[in-house]
C-alpha positions as CSV (number, residue, x, y, z in Angstrom):
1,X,15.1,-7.0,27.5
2,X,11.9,-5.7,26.0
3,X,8.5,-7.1,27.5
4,X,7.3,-7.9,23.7
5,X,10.6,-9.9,23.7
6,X,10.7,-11.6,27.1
7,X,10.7,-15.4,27.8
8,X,10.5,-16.0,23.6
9,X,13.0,-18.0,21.6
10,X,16.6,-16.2,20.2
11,X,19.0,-17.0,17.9
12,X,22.5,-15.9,17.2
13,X,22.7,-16.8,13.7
14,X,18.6,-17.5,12.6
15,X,18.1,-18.4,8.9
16,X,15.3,-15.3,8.5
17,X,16.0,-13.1,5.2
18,X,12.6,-11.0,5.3
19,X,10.0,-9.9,8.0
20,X,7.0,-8.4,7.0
21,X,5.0,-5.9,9.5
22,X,1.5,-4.9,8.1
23,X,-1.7,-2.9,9.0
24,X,-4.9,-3.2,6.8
25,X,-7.2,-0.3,7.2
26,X,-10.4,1.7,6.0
27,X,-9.3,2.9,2.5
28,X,-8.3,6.3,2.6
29,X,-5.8,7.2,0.1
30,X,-6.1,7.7,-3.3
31,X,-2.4,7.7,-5.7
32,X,-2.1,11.2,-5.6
33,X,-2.4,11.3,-1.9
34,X,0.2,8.6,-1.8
35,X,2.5,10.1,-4.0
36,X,2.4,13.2,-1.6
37,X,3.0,10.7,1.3
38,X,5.8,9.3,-0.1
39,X,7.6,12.7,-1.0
40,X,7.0,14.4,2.0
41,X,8.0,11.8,4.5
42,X,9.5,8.8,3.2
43,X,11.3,10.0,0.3
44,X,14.7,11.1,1.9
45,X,15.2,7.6,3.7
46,X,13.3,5.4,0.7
47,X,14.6,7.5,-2.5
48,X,14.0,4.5,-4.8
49,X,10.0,4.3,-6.0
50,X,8.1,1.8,-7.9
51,X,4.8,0.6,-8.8
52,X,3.3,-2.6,-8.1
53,X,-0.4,-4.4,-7.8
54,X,-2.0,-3.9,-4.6
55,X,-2.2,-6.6,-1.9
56,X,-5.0,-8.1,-1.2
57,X,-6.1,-8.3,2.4
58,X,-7.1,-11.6,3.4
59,X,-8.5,-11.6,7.0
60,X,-8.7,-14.9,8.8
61,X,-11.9,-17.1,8.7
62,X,-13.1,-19.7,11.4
63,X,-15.7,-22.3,12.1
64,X,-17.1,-23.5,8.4
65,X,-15.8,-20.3,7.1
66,X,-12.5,-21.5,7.0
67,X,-12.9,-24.4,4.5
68,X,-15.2,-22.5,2.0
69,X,-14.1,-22.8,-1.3
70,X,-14.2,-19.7,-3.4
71,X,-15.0,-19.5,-6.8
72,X,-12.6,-20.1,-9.6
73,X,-12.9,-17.2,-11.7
74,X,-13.5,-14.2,-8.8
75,X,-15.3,-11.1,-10.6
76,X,-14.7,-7.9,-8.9
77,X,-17.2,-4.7,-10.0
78,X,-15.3,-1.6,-9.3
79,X,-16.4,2.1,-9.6
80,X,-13.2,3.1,-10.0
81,X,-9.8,1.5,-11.1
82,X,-7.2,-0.2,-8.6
83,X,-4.6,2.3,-7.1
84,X,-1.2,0.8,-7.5
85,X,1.0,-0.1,-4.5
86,X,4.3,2.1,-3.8
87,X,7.1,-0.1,-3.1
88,X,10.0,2.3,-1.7
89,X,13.6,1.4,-0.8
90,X,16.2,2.6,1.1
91,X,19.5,3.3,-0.9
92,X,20.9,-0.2,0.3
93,X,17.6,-2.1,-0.6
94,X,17.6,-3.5,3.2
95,X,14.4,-1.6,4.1
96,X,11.0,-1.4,2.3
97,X,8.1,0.8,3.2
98,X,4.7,-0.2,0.8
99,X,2.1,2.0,0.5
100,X,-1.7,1.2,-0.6
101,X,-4.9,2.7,-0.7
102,X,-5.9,0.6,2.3
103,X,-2.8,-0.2,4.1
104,X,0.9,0.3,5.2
105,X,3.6,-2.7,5.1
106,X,7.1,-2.6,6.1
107,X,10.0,-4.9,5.2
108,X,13.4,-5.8,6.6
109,X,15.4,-7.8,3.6
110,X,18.6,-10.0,3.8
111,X,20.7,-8.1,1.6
112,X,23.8,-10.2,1.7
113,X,25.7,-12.3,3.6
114,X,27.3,-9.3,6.1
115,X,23.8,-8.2,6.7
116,X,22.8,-8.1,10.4
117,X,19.4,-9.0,11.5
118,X,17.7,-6.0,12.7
119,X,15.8,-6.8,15.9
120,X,12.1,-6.7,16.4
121,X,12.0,-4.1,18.8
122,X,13.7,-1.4,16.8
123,X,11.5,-2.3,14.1
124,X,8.5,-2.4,15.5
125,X,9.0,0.8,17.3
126,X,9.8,2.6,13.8
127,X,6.7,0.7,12.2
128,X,5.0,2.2,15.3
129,X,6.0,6.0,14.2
130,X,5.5,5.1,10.4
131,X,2.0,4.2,11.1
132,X,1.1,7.2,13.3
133,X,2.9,9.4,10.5
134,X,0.5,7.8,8.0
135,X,-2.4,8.6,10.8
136,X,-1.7,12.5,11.0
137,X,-1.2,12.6,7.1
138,X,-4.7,11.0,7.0
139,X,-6.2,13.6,9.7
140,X,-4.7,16.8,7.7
141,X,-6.0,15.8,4.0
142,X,-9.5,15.7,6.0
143,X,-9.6,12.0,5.7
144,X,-9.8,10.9,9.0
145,X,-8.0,8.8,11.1
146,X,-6.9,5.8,10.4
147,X,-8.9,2.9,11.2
148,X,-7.1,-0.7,11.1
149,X,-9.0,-3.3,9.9
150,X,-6.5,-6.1,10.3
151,X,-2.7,-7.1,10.4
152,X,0.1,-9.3,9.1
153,X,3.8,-10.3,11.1
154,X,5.3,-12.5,8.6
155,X,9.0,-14.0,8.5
156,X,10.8,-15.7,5.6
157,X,13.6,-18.0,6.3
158,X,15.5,-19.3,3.6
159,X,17.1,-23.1,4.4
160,X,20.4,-25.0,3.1
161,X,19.9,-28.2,2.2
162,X,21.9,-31.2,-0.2
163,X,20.2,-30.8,-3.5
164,X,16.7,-31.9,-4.6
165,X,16.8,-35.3,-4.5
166,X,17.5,-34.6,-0.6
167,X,14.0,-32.8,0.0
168,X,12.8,-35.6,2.2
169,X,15.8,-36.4,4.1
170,X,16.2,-32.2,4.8
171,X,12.5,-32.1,5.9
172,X,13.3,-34.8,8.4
173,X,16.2,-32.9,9.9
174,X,14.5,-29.8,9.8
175,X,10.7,-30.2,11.0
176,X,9.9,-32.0,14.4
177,X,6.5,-33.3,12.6
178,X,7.9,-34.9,9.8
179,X,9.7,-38.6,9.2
180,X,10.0,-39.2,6.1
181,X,9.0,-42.3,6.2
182,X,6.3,-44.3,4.2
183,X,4.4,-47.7,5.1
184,X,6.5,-50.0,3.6
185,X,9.6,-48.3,1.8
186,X,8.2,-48.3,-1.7
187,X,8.3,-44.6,-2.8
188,X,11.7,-42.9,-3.2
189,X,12.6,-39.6,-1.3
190,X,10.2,-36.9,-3.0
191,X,12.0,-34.3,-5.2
192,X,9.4,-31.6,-3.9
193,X,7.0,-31.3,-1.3
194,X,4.7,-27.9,-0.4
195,X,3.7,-28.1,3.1
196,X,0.6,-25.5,4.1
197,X,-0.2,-25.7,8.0
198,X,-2.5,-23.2,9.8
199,X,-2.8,-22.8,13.7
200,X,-5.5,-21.1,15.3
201,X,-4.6,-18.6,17.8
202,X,-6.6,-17.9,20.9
203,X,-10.7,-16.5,20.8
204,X,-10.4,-16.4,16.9
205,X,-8.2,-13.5,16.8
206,X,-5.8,-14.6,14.2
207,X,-4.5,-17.9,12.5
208,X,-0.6,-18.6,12.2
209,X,-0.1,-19.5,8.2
210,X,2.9,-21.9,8.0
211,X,4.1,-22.8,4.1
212,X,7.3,-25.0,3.1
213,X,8.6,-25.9,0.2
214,X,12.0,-25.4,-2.3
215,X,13.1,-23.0,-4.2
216,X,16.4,-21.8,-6.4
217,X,17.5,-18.8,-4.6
218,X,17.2,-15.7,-6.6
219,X,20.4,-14.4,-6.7
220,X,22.6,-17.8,-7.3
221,X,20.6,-20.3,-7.8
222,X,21.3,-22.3,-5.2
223,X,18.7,-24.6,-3.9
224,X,17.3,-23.8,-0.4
225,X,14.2,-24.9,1.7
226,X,11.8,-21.7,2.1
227,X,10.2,-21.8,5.7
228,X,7.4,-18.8,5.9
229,X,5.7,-18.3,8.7
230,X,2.5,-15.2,8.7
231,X,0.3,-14.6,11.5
232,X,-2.5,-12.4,10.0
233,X,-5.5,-11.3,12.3
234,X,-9.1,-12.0,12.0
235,X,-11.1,-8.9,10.6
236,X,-11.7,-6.8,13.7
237,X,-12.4,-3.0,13.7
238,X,-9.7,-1.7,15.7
239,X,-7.4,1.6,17.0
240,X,-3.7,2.1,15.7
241,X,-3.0,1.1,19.4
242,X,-4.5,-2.3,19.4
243,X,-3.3,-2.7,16.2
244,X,0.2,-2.4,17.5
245,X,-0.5,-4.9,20.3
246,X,-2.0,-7.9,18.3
247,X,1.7,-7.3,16.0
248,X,3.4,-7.7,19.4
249,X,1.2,-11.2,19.9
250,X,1.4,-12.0,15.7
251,X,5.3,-11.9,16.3
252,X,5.2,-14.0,19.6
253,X,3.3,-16.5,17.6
254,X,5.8,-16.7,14.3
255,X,8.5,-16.5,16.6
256,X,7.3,-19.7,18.8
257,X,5.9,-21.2,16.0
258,X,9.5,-21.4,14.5
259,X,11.3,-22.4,17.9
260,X,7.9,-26.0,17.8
261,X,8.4,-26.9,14.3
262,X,11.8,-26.9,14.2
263,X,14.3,-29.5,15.5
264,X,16.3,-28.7,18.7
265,X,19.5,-30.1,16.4
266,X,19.0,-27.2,13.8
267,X,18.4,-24.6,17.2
268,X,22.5,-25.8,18.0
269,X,23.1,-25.0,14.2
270,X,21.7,-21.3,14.5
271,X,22.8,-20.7,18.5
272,X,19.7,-20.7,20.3
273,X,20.8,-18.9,23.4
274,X,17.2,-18.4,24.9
C-alpha cells in the first residue's frame, strides 16, 4: 500500500462520482500559449476541447478574516480581458484536464454505472507528471517556472435517498451530526436543507469545505443527496513539490472527513474494508 494511502479509510463500493485535483499558481499563460499546451501535449489523450469561464481561486482565510463579508456587487479593473479556461476530455468523458491562465485542474468523472473508481495514487502520480509537463512548457516559452500559489482536493459523492419529502429522515441515516429532530415535534421533515461546514486544518494551512444538499441527477432525474467535500490550502508561496505534498494531506483530510461525518451503517452499505 502507498504511504499517502496508509492507515486512511477504503471502500469497495464508495458513492464518489468526481475528484477534483488542483494547483493555483503565478499567472503565466496567456490563450495562445494554452492553446499550444493543449495541442502539443494533451491533445492525443483529451481530443475533445472547450471553452469555459475561468475559476476563481479562493485561498482560505483565518482568524477575523474568515467571517468578513464581501461586498455585494465585486468590481474587478482589468488591463486586459479574462483568458477563458480549456476544459479537455478524454474520448470516454471519464478524464478532464482544465487549463487557465493561473492554474492546472484535473478531474476523474463517474461516467456510468460500470465505471470503476480510479485510485488516488494513479491519479495523483499522473497529476504529478501533468503539472511538471505544464512546468517545463512554462520554462521553454521563457516564462518561468511555475510557482503554486495554492491547491484544491475535492470529491463529489452523489447519495440515494426516498424522495424529497425524505430529506430529513436520509440526513439522519446518513450524517453522524444530524437527528432530525426538533424541540417539540411541530415542524414536518424539511423538503430541502443545504448544509455548509468548514474545518480548520492544522497551523492555518488549509480549511476542509463540507456542503450537502439535493439535487435531480443530471442524467435521469432521479433525486440524490450531493455530499462535497474540498480541502483547498491557505495562500502560501510554494514549489511544485510542496504543492504535491499538501494534495497528499488535502486528500487525507476529504478522505477522513468522509469516513467522521458519515454513519458506520452507510460504511456496511459501501464495504468499508479499512
Amino acid at each position: 500500500m502507498s504511504d499517502v494511502e496508509n492507515g486512511l479509510p477504503k471502500f469497495r463500493k464508495p458513492p464518489v462520482v468526481e475528484t477534483v485535483l488542483a494547483v493555483f499558481f503565478r499567472p503565466k499563460f496567456n490563450s495562445a500559449h494554452l492553446g499550444v499546451l493543449w495541442d502539443r501535449h494533451f491533445r492525443d489523450r483529451f481530443p475533445n476541447l472547450e471553452e469555459r469561464p475561468p475559476v476563481e481561486e479562493e485561498p482560505e482565510r483565518f482568524g477575523e478574516d474568515r467571517l468578513a463579508e464581501g461586498p455585494a456587487v465585486r468590481w474587478r479593473v482589468m488591463d486586459q480581458p479574462d483568458v477563458a479556461r480549456l476544459w479537455a476530455t478524454s474520448k470516454t468523458d471519464e478524464h478532464v484536464v482544465q487549463f487557465q491562465r493561473n492554474a492546472f485542474l484535473a478531474n476523474w468523472l463517474k461516467t456510468g454505472d460500470d465505471t470503476s473508481y480510479r485510485d488516488y495514487v494513479d491519479r495523483r502520480e499522473e497529476f504529478r507528471q501533468q503539472l511538471e509537463c505544464l512546468d517545463r512548457f512554462a520554462v521553454e516559452r521563457e516564462l518561468g517556472p511555475i510557482e503554486p500559489t495554492s491547491c484544491w482536493v475535492t470529491y463529489v459523492n452523489h447519495i440515494d435517498y426516498e424522495g424529497m419529502d425524505q430529506i430529513g429522515p436520509a440526513l439522519a441515516r446518513l450524517l453522524a451530526c444530524w437527528t432530525n429532530e426538533t424541540s417539540d415535534g411541530w415542524l414536518p421533515n424539511p423538503d430541502n436543507v443545504v448544509v455548509n461546514w468548514g474545518f480548520p486544518m492544522p497551523d492555518q494551512s488549509g480549511r476542509l469545505r463540507v456542503q450537502l444538499r439535493p439535487i435531480a441527477r443530471r442524467n435521469d432525474k432521479k433525486e440524490m443527496l450531493r455530499l462535497e467535500l474540498s480541502a483547498r490550502s491557505s495562500a502560501q508561496k510554494r514549489e511544485i513539490g510542496e504543492a504535491l505534498a499538501w494534495i497528499d494531506l488535502g486528500h487525507k483530510w476529504v478522505v477522513r472527513g468522509f469516513a467522521s461525518l458519515t454513519r458506520p451503517e452507510m460504511h456496511r452499505l459501501w464495504e468499508r474494508i479499512q
